[in-house]
C-alpha positions in Angstrom: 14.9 -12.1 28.3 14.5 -12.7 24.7 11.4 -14.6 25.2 9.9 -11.9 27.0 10.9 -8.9 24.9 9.2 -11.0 21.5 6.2 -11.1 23.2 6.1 -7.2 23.9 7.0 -6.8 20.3 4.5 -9.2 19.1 1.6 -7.6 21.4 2.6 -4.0 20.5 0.4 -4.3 17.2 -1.4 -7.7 17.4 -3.5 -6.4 20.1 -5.0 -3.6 17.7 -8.8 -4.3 17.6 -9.7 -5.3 14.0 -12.6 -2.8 13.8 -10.1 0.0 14.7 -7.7 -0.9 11.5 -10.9 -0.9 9.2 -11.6 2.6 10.5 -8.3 3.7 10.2 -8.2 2.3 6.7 -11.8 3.9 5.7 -14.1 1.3 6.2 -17.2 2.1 8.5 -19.7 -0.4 9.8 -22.9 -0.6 8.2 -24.7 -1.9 11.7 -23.3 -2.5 15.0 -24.2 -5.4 18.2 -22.5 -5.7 21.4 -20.4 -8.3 20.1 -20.3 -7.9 16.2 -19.7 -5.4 13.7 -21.2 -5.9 10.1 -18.9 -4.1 7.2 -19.6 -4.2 3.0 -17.4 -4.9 0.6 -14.1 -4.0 2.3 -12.3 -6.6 -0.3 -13.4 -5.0 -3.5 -15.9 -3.1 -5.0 -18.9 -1.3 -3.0 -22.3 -3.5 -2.3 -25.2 -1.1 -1.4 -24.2 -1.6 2.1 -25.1 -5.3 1.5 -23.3 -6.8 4.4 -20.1 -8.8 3.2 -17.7 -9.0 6.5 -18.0 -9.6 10.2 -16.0 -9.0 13.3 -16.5 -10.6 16.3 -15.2 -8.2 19.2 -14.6 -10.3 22.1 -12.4 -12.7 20.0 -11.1 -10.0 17.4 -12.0 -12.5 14.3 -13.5 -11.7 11.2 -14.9 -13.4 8.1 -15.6 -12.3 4.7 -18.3 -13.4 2.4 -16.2 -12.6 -1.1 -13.0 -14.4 0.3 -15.0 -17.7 1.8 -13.0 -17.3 4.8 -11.4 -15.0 7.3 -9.4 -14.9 10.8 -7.2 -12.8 12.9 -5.6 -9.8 12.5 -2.8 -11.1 10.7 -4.9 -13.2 8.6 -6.7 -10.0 7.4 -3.6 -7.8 6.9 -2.2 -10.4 4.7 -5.3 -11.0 2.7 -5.8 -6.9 2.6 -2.0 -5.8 1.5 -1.2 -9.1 -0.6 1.7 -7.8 -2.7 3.6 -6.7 0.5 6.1 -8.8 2.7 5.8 -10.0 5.7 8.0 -7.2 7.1 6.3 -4.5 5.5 2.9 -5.8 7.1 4.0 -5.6 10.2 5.6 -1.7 10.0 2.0 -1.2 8.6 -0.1 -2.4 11.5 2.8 -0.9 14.1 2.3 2.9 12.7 -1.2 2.0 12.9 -1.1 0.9 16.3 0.9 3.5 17.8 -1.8 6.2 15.3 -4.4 4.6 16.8 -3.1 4.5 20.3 -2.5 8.9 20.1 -5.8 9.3 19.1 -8.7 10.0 20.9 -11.8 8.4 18.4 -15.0 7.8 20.2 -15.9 4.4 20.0 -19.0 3.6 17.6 -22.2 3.6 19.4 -24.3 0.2 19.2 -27.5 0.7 17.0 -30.6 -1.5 17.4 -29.5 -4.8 18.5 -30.5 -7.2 15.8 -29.5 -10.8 15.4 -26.3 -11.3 13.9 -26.1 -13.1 10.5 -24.6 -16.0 9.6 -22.0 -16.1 6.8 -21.5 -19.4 4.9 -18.2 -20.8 5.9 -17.8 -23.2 2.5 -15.1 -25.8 3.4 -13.2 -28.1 0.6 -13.9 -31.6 0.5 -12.6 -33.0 -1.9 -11.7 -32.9 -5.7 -11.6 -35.2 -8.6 -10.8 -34.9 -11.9 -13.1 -33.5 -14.4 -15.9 -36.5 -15.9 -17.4 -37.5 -12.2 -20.2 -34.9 -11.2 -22.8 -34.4 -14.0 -23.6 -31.4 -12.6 -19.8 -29.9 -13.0 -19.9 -31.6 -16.7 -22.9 -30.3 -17.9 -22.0 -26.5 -16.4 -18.8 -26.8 -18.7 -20.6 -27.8 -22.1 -22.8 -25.3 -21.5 -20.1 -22.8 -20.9 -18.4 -24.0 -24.1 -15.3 -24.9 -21.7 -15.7 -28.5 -21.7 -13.1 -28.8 -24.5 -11.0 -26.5 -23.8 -10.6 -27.2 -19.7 -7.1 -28.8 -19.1 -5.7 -30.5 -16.0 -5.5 -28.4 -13.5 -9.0 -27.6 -13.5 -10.7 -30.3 -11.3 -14.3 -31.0 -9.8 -14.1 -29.3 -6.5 -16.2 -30.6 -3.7 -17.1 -28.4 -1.0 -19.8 -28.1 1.9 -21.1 -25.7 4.4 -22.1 -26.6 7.8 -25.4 -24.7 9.5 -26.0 -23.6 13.0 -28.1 -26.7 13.6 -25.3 -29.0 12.3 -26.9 -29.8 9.0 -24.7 -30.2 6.3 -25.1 -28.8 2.9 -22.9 -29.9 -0.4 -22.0 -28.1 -3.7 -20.3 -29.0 -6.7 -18.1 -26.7 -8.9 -15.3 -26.8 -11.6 -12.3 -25.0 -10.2 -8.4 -25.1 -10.4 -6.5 -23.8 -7.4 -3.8 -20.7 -7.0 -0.6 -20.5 -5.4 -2.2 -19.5 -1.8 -4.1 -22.7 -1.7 -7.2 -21.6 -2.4 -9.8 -22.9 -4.9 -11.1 -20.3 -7.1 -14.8 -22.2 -8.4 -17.3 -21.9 -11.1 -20.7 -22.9 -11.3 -24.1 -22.0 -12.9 -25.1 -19.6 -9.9 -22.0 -19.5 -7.9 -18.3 -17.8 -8.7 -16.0 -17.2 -5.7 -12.7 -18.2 -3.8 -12.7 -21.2 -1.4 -10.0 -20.7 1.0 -7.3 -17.7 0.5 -7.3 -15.6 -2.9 -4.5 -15.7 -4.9 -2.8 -15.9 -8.4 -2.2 -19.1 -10.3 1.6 -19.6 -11.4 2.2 -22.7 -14.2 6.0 -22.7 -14.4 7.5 -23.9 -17.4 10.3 -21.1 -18.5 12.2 -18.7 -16.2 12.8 -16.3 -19.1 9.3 -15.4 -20.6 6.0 -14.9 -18.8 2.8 -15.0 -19.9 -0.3 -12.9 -17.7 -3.7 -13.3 -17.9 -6.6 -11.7 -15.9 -8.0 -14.8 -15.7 -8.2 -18.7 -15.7 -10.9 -18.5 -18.9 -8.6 -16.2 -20.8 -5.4 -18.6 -20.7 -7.8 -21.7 -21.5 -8.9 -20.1 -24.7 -5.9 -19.0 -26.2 -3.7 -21.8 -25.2 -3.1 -22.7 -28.4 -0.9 -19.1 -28.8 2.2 -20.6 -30.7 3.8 -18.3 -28.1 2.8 -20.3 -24.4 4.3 -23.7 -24.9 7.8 -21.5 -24.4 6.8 -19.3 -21.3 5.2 -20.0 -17.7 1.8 -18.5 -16.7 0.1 -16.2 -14.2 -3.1 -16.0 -13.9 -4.5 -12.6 -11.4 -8.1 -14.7 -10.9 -8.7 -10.8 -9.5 -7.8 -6.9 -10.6 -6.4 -6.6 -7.0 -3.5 -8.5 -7.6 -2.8 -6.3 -10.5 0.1 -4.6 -8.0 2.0 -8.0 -7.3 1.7 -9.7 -10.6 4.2 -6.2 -12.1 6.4 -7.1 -9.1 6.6 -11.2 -10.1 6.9 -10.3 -14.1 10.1 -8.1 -13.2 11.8 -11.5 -13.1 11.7 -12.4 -16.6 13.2 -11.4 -19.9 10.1 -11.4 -21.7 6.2 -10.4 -20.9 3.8 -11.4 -22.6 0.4 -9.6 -21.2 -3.1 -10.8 -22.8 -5.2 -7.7 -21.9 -8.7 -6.8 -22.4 -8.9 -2.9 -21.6 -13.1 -3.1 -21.9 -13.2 -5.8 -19.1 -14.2 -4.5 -15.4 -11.6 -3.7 -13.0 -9.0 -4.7 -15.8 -8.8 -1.1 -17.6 -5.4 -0.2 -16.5 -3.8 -3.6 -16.7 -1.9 -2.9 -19.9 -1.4 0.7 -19.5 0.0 -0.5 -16.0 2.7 -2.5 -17.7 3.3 -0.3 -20.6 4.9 2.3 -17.8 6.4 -0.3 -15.5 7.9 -3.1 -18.1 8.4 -1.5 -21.0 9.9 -4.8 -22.6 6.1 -6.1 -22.4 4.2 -7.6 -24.9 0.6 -6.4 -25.3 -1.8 -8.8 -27.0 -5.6 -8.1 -27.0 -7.9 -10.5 -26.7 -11.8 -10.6 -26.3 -14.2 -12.6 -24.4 
């Protein structure tokens, strides 16, 4: 009976299409097939109705361009709300569900069929330490990051498969966050490989120590402040939410902020009114 009633609870929100969520959150198709709908930039920022995501209907998957990656329905609702619990997920898509299910919303009409496109799917191969790839070297001195790049930031390997089969490779410095994702850099190409997240460096469980991003940390290390506190790293503004959550754990914040940086304006102010006990510290690129 247990098994059975599970089961009903699990399908009573699992079975919601994933185009019906993205309407219900905002997000309207840009073109429409039979079996796929084409979305922009449901992940960040708007793209000129450049298409970023897919969903395939029959098997209610998706894949975004920006994250490198995609899935089910959970998959997105975790990669969409990634400061809430799993708990509070699942009382989001369940009201949504049961909104959806009381609604009568005519289904969108299929424009002009037209081939669907094919999203890279970049997969990790492997990674090495910095010194291997010249390619990955020379990107670094180039950047002026060569001296400054520290451990964790490694050579990540990483390929993408055609539909014929063919194989293509890349090569990219990255260092990885806490969701196992590799966040990469290279002379044409910044994104995510795998699921976005933060990076965390623990070494104290009394001060903290946020930075937007991986760059920022690399060129101040040398703060007479960080050898005492552990690090988080956003890698993106949208984890601006959850990284005020994770610094209400510690004693002391320290928050090196650039208000002129995109998407990072309200980072300090943000902190100012939530952790009053935080530390503001410019810093410039």
């Amino acid at each position: 009976m247990t098994s059975n009633k599970n089961n009903d609870h699990k399908s009573s929100y699992e079975t919601l299409p994933i185009t019906s969520l993205l309407r219900a959150l905002g997000h309207a198709p840009v073109s429409i097939t039979d079996e796929e709908s084409f979305y922009p930039n449901v992940f960040g920022s708007a793209t000129n109705n450049r298409i970023v995501m897919e969903v395939n209907h029959r098997l209610n998957l998706w894949f975004d361009r920006s994250l490198g990656g995609g899935g089910n329905l959970l998959d997105f609702a975790r990669a969409y709300w990634p400061d809430l619990s799993p708990e509070e997920i699942r009382s989001k898509l369940q009201d949504i569900h049961a909104a959806v299910a009381t609604m009568t919303i005519p289904k969108d009409k299929p424009r002009r069929k037209r081939k669907a496109i094919k999203i890279p799917h970049y997969q990790i191969d492997r990674t090495n330490p910095l010194g291997y790839n010249t390619e990955v070297t020379d990107f670094l001195m180039e950047s002026g990051l060569w001296e400054l790049a520290d451990l964790n930031m490694q050579e990540v390997h990483y390929f993408v498969t055609d539909q014929k089969g063919k194989r293509k490779d890349f090569h990219a410095a990255g260092w990885r966050n806490e969701n196992g994702g590799w966040e990469v850099r290279a002379q044409h190409f910044e994104s995510c490989i795998g699921p976005k997240g933060m990076t965390f460096l623990s070494h104290s469980p009394n001060v903290l120590a946020i930075f937007p991003e991986y760059v920022d940390y690399l060129k101040t290390r040398n703060d007479n402040r960080l050898p005492y506190a552990s690090v988080l790293i956003l890698n993106y503004p949208d984890f601006l939410s959850a990284s005020t959550r994770r610094a209400r754990y510690f004693e002391k914040v320290l928050l090196y902020a650039d208000d002129s940086r995109e998407g990072y304006e309200a980072l300090a102010q943000t902190f100012r009114d939530e952790l009053p006990h935080t530390t503001v510290i410019s810093i410039h690129p």
